[in-house]
N, C-alpha and C positions, 0 to 999 in steps of 0.2 A: 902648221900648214895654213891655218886661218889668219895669223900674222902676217903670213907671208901674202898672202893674198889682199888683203886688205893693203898694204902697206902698195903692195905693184898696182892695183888701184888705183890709188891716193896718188901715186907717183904718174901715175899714166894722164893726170889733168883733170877741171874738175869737172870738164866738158861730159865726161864718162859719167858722174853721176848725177846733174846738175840735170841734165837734157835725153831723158830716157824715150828713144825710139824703137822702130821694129828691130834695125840694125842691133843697139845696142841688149835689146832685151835677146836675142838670137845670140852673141857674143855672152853674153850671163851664162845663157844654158850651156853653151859649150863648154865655156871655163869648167860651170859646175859639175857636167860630165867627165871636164879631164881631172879636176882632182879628187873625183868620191872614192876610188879605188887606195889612195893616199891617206884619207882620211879615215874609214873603215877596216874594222880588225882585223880584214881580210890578207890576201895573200900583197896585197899592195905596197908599195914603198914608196917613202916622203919624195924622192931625190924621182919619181916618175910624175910626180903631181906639182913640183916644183918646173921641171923641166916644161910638162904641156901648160902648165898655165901660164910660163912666160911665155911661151912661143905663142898661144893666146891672146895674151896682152900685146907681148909686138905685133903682131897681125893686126889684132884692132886699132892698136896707135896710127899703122902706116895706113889701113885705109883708112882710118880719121884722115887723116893728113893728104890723104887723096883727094877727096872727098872737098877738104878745102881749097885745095889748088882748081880741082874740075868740079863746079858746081852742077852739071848735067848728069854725072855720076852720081851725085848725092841726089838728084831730084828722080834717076832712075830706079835709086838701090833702096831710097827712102819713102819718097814720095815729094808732094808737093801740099801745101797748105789750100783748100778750098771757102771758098766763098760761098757762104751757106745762106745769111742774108744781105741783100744791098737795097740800099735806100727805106729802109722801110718791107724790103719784098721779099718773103722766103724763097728759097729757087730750089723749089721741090726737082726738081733735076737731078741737083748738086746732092740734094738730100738723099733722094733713091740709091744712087750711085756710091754713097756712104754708107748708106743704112741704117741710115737716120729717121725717128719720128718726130712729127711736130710737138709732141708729150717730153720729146727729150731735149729738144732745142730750148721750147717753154723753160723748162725745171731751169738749163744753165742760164736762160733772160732772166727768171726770177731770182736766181742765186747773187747776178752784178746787179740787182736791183731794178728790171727793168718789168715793166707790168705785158707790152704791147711790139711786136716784133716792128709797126710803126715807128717806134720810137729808137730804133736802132740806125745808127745812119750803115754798120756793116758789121756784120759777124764773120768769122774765120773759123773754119772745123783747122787744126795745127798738123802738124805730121805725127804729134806726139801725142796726139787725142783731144787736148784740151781745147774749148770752145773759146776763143778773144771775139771779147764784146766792144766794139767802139760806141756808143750811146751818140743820137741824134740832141744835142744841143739845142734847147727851142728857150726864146729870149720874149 
């Protein structure tokens, strides 16, 4: 079962594993829910966990593929990327409304190497969590 699974996966693009979102982490658990019954000693059968996990995987393929054609679809059912710092300015706004602290912004400046939220020309909170640091240029 875990073959099989893996492999509809793989097969599904690498988009699935490359770019993990709310969507996609929500599609994990389900899969996982449709085949525990398949995999455990229980009264389960392969050919039922076979069955929901493709039809899992197709569903997630076609709304991938939604998703690409209608981009307001994808910015509804996902979200949208934020702007956390610009020019040098935290936009404790942006921040609140994440739930974000300035202790946690700090950690990921320090991480791309940056000492001073000044010296950022713009930060991006991502839809996938991760924080993009554009670093301010000074010559």
């Amino acid at each position: 079962m875990l073959i099989y699974v893996v492999a509809a996966l793989r097969l599904s693009g690498k988009r699935q594993v490359a770019q993990m979102n709310v969507y996609d982490l929500v599609l994990i658990m389900a899969l996982a829910n449709g085949v525990q019954n398949a995999m455990t000693a229980g009264r389960g059968e392969l050919w039922v966990g076979i069955v929901s996990s493709g039809t899992l995987i197709l569903i997630g393929r076609w709304v991938s593929s939604l998703m690409v054609r209608h981009p307001r679809l994808q910015e509804r059912l996902i979200g949208a990327p934020t702007v956390i710092i610009n020019d040098g300015q935290l936009i404790r706004d942006q921040m609140r409304r994440e739930h974000l602290t300035e202790e946690q912004v700090m950690t990921v400046l320090r991480q791309h190497g940056v000492a001073h939220p000044r010296d950022v020309k713009m930060a991006v909170l991502e839809v996938d969590g991760t924080l993009s640091v554009v670093p301010r240029h000074r010559d």
